[in-house]
C-alpha positions as CSV (number, residue, x, y, z in Angstrom):
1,X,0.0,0.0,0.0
2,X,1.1,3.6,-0.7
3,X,1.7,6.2,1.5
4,X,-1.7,7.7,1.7
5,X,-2.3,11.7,3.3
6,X,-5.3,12.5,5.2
7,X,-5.6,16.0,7.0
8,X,-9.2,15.7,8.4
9,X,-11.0,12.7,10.4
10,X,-13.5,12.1,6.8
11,X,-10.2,11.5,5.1
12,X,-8.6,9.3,7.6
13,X,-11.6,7.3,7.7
14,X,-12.2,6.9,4.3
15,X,-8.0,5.6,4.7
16,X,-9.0,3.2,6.9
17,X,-12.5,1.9,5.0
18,X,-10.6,0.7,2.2
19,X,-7.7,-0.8,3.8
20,X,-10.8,-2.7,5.7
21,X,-12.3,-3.8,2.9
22,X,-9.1,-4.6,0.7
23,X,-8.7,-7.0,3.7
24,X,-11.7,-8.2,3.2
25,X,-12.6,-7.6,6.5
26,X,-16.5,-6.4,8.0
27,X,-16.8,-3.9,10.3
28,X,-17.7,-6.9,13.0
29,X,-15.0,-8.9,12.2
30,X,-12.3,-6.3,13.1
31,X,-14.4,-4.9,16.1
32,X,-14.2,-8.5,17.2
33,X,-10.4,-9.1,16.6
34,X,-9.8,-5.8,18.8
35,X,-12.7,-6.4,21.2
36,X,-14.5,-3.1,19.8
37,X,-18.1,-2.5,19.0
38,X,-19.2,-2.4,15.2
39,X,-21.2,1.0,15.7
40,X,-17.3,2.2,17.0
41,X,-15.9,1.5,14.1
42,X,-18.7,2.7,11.8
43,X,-18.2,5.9,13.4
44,X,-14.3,6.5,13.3
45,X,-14.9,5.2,9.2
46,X,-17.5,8.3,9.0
47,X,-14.7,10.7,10.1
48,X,-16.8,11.7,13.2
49,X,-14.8,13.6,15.7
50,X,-14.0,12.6,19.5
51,X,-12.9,9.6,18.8
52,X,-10.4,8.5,21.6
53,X,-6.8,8.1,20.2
54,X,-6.6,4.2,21.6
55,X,-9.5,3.3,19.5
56,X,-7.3,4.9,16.7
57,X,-4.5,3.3,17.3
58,X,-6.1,-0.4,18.2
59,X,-7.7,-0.1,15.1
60,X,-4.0,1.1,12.9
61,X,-2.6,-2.0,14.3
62,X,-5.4,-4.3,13.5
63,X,-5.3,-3.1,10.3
64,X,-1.6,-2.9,10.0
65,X,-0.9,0.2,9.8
66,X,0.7,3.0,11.8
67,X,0.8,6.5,12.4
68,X,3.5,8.8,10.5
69,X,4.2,12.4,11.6
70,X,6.0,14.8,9.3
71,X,6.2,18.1,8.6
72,X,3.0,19.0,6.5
73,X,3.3,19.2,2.9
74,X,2.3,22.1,0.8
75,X,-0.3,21.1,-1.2
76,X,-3.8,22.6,-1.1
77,X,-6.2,20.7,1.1
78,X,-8.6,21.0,-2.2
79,X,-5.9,19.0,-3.9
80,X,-5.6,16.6,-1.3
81,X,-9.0,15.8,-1.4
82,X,-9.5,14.9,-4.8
83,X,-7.6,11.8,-4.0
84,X,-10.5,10.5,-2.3
């Protein structure tokens, strides 16, 4: 998988929705590998805010992922965007 940019929780979620689904994974099934309701996950996939960080990071790992910090590049967040 490429390096993949996402500035607001919408894009991050939409991140982690198809890296779900390429696993070929439901919404239960990795809310039951990380002992973490469905609805939970439905909601960090919609971008909604106040998610806790944990739940974030529980569900990077389960998915294989982590977290990167850099300095932000300078592309437009309008540019960004069109890569979703």
């Amino acid at each position: 998988m490429d390096e993949q940019i996402a500035r607001t929780e919408k894009q991050l979620g939409a991140i982690l929705r198809r890296v779900r689904k390429q696993a070929r994974m439901s919404q239960g099934v990795l809310g039951e590998q990380i002992n973490m309701r469905q609805g939970t996950i439905s909601r960090l996939e919609a971008g909604e805010p106040a998610v806790q960080l944990h739940t974030l990071l529980e569900v990077l790992s389960a998915l294989n992922l982590e977290l990167v910090v850099r300095p932000r590049s300078q592309g437009r967040a309008i540019d960004i965007e069109d890569l979703f």
